[in-house]
C-alpha positions as MATLAB code, in Angstrom:
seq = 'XXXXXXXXXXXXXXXXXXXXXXXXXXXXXXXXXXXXXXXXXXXXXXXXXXXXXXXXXXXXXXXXXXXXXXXXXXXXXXXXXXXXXXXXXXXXXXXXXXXXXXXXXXXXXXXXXXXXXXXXXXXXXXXXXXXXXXXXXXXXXXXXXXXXXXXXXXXXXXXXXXXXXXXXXXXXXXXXXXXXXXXXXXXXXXXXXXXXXXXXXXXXXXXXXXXXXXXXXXXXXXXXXXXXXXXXXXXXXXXXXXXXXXXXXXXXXXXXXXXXXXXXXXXXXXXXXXXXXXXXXXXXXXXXXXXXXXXXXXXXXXXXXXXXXXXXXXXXXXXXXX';
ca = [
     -31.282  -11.085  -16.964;
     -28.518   -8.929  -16.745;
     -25.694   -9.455  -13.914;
     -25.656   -6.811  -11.300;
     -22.700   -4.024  -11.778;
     -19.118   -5.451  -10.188;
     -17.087   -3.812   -7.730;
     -13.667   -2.400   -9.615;
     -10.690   -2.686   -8.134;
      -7.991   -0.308   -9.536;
      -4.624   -1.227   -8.731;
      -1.118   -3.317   -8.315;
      -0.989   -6.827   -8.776;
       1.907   -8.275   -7.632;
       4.442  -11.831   -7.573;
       4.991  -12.619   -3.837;
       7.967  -14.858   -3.680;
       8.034  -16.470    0.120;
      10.435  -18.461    1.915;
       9.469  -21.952    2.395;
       8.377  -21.842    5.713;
       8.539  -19.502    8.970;
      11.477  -18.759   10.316;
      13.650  -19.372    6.850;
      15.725  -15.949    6.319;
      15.655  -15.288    2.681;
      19.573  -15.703    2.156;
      18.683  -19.299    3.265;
      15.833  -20.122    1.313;
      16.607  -22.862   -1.438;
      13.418  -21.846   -3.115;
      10.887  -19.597   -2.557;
       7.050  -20.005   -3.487;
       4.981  -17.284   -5.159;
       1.493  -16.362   -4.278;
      -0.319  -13.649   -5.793;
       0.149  -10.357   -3.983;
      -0.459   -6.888   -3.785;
      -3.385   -5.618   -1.480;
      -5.798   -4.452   -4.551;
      -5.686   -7.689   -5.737;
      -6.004   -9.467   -2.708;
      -8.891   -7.550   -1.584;
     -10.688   -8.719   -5.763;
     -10.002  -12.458   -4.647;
     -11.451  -11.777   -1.236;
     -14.477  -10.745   -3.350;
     -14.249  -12.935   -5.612;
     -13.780  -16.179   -3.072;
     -17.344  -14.439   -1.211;
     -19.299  -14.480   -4.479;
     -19.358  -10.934   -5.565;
     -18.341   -9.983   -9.462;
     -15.634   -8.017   -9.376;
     -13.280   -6.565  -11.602;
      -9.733   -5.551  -11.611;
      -8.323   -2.754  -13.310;
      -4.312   -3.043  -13.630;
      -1.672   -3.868  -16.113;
       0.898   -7.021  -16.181;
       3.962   -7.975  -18.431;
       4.188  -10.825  -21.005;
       6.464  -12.907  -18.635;
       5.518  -15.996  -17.495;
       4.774  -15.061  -13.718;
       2.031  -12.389  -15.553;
       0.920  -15.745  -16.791;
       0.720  -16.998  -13.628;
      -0.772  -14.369  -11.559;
      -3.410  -13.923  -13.976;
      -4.293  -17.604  -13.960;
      -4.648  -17.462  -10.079;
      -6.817  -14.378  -10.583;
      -9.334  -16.187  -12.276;
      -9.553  -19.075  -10.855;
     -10.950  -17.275   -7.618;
     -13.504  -15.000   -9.990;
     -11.737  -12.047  -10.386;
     -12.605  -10.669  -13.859;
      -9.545   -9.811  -15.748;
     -10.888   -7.999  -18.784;
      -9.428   -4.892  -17.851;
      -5.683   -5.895  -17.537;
      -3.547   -4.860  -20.019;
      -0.486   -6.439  -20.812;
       2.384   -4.583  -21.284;
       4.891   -7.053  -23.193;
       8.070   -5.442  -22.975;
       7.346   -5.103  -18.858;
       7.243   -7.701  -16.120;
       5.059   -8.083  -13.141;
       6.126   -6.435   -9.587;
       7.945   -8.880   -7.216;
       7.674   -8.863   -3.443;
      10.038  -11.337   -1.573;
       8.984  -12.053    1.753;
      10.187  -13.615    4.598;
       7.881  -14.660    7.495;
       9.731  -15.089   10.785;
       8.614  -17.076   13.850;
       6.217  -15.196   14.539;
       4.455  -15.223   11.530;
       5.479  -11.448   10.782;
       6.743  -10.728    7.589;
       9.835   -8.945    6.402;
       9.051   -7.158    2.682;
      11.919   -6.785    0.375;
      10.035   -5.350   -3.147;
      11.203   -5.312   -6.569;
       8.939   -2.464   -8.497;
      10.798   -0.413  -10.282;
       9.590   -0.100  -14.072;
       6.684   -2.814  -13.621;
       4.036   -3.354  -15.559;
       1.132   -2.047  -13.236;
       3.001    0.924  -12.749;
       3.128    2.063  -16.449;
      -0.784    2.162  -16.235;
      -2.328    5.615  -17.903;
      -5.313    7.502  -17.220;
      -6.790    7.103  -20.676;
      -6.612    3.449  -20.452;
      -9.492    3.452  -17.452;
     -12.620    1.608  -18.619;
     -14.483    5.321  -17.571;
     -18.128    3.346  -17.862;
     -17.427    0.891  -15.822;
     -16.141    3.295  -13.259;
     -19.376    4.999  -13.216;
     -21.863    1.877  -13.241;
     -19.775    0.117  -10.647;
     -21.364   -1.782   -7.428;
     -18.158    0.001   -5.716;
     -14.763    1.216   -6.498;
     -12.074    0.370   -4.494;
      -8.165    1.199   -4.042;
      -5.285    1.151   -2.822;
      -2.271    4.060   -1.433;
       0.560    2.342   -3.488;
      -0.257    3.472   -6.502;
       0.308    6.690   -5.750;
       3.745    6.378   -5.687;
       4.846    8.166   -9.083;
       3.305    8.537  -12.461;
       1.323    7.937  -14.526;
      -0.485    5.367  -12.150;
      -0.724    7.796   -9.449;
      -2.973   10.348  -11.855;
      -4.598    7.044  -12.874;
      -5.585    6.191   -9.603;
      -6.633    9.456   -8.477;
      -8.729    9.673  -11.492;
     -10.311    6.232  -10.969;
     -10.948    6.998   -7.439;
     -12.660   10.626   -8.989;
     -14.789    8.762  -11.757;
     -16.512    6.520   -8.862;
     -17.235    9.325   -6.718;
     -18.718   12.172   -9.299;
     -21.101    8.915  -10.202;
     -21.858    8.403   -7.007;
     -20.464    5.036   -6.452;
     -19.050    4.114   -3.124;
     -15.364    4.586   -3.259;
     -13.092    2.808   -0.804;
      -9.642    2.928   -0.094;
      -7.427    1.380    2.067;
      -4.237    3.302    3.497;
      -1.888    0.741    3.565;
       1.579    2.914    3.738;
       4.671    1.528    2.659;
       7.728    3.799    3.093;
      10.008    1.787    1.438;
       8.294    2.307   -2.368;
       8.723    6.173   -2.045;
      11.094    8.664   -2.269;
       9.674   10.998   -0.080;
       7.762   10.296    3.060;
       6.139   13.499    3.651;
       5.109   13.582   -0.010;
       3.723    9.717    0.605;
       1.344   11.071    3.798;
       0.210   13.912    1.906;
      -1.081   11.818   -1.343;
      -2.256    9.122    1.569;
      -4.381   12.078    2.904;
      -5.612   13.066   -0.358;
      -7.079    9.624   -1.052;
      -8.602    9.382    2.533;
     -10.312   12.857    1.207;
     -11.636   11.113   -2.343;
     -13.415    8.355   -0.607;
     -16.577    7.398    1.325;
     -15.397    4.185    3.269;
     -11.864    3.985    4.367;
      -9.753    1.484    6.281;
      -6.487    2.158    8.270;
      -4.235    0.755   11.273;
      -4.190    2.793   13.986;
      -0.344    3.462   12.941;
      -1.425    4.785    9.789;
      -3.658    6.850   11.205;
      -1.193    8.429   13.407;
       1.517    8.567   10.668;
      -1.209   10.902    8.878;
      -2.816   12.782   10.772;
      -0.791   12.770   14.044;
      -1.230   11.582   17.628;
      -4.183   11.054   19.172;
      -7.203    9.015   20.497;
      -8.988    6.382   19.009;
     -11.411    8.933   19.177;
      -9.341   11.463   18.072;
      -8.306    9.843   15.000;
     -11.444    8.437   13.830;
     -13.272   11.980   14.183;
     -10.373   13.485   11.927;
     -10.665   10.728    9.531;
     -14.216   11.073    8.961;
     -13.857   15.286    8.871;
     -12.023   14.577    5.774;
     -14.546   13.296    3.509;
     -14.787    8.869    4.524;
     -18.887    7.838    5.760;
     -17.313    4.761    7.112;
     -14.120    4.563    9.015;
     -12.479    1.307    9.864;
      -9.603    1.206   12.113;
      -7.474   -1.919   12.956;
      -4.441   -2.231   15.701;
      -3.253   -5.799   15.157;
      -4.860   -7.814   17.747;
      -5.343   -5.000   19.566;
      -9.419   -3.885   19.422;
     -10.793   -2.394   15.909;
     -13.442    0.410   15.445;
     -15.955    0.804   13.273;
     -17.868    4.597   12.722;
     -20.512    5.930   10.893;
     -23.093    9.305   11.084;
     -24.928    6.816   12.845;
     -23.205    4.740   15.611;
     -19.298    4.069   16.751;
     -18.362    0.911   18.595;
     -15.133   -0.744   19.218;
     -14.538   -4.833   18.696;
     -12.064   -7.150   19.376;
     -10.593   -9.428   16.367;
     -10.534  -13.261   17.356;
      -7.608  -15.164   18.947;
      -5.266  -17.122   16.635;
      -2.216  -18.687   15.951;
      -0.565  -16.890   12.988;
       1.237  -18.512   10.421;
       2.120  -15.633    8.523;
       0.290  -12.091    8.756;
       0.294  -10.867    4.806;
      -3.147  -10.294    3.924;
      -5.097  -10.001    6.795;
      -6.222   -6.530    6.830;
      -6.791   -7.043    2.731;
      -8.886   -9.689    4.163;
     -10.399   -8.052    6.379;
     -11.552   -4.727    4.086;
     -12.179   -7.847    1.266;
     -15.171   -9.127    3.954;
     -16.176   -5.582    4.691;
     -16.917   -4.676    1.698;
     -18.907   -7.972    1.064;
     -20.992   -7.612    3.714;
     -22.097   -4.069    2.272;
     -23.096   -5.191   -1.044;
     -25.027   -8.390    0.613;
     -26.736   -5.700    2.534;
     -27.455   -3.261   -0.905;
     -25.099   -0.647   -0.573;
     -23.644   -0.124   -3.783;
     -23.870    1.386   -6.379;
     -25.260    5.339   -7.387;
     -27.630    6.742   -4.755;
     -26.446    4.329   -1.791;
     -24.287    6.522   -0.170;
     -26.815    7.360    2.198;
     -26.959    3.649    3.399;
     -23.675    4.424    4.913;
     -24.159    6.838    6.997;
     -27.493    5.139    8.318;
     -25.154    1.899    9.739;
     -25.707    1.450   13.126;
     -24.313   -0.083   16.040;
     -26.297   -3.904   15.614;
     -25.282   -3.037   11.902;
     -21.602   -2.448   12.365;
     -21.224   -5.319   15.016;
     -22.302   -7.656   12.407;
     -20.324   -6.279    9.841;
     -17.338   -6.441   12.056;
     -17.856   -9.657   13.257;
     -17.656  -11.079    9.642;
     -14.358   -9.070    8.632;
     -13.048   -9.996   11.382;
     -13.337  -13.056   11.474;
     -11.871  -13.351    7.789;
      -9.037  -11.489    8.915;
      -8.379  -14.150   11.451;
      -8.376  -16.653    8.794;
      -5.674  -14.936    6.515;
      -3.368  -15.240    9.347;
      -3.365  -19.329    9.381;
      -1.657  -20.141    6.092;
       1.209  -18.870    3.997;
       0.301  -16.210    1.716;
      -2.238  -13.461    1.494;
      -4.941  -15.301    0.007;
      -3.356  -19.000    0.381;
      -6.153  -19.412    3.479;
      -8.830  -19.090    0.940;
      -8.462  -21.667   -1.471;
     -10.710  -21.258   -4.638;
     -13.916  -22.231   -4.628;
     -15.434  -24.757   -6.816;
     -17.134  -22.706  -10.331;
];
């Protein structure tokens, strides 16, 4: 019997180096404790830790964090066939500092890494094509060549028909330009068929406005399913079909890296338990309805909420048993 087609995930994986606990500045720290990072790869464990096959497409170094990272990739399921690694390079490093109120304070270290050396011509172009879903990230668009090879991976899904998704998460601080960063943010939004921002984001792209106003513009450029978080503040979810608005749960956060990976990670599940993936299910998207979307919700959501109560993106979701 042949195992069904996994979702790809194209993008950074990353070394997060925290402080030791909340509240420890980074100049303090007498060590600091890496997780894997980087929201494509947090959103393939996610996957991974709710049963799906999935696949990540991204490069690391020969150093011996590579070694780690890839070793924590796989033990949560995440295939790792399509990783390159680039010897002379070295994996990304994010340092992070959580403070008291379990917000975190980014400090990156990218320059020259491994994932971002990553060319078009090394996509696996079948598996793009036969995928459950493709699904991506706005980093990588921050200079070449992984910015053509994203925008070609996120291309390949969507001539095939495969549900693309992308998530805007915008980071200023890893690009030289902020106006060129919104307008390669925008063209991603336009490439795919489910797409998840913060309300912030949202704003940042497309300007002020409504909920309502936001969402509508979001969806005119191209996404079947828009998902847009505010924090603790109430999400929506919108298809063709039906538009409602949800609050996330109550919780005490430890530290907030990872919850909206989380979050889109659970989404996305709860699609492909439901059938749509894969060519020809676009449709299915559009047809989500209000029950459908509540449900949906309530499960991302509620993962979300769990990503806040440990330390690290992912360290709430300790891997399952194989």
């Amino acid at each position: 019997m042949q195992p069904p087609p996994p979702v790809v995930v194209v993008g950074e994986i990353l070394c997060d180096l925290f402080t030791p606990a909340r509240g420890v500045p980074l100049d303090e720290a007498e060590v600091l404790v890496p997780h894997v990072g980087g929201a494509p790869a947090n959103v393939a464990i996610a996957l991974g830790w709710h049963g799906h096959r999935v696949e990540i497409v991204s490069a690391l170094g020969g150093d011996a964090l590579s070694t780690r990272m890839r070793r924590i990739l796989a033990d949560h399921g995440v295939g790792l066939d399509h990783v390159a690694t680039k010897p002379g390079e070295l994996v990304g490093l994010l340092l992070i500092a959580v403070d008291h109120d379990g917000e975190r304070h980014f400090h990156p270290y990218r320059e020259g890494t491994a994932d971002l050396m990553m060319q078009p011509h090394e996509l696996p172009e079948a598996l793009l094509r036969g995928a459950a879903m493709v699904h991506a990230g706005t980093v990588t668009l921050r200079g070449e060549p992984i910015r053509s090879t994203t925008l070609r991976a996120l291309a390949l899904g969507r001539e095939a028909g495969v549900p693309v998704s992308v998530d805007v998460n915008l980071r200023p601080k890893l690009f030289a330009d902020p106006t060129e960063m919104l307008a390669l943010a925008r063209r991603a939004v336009a490439a795919a068929d489910i797409v998840k921002a913060s309300r912030d984001e949202a704003v940042a792209m497309l300007g002020p406005g409504t909920i309502d106003r936001l969402v509508d513009d979001l969806h005119a450029a191209g996404p079947r399913l828009v998902m847009l978080t505010d924090g603790e503040k109430p999400f929506v979810l919108s298809t063709a079909s039906a538009r409602i608005v949800m609050r996330p749960p109550r919780v005490t956060a430890v530290d907030t890296t990872g919850a909206g990976d989380a979050f889109v990670g659970a989404a996305l599940s709860w699609l492909l338990s439901r059938g749509v993936c894969g060519p020809g299910s676009l449709a299915a998207l559009d047809a989500l309805d209000a029950q459908q979307l509540e449900a949906m919700g309530d499960f991302a959501a509620g993962n979300g909420a769990r990503a806040v109560t440990a330390l690290g993106a992912t360290g709430a979701f300790p891997p399952r048993k194989r």
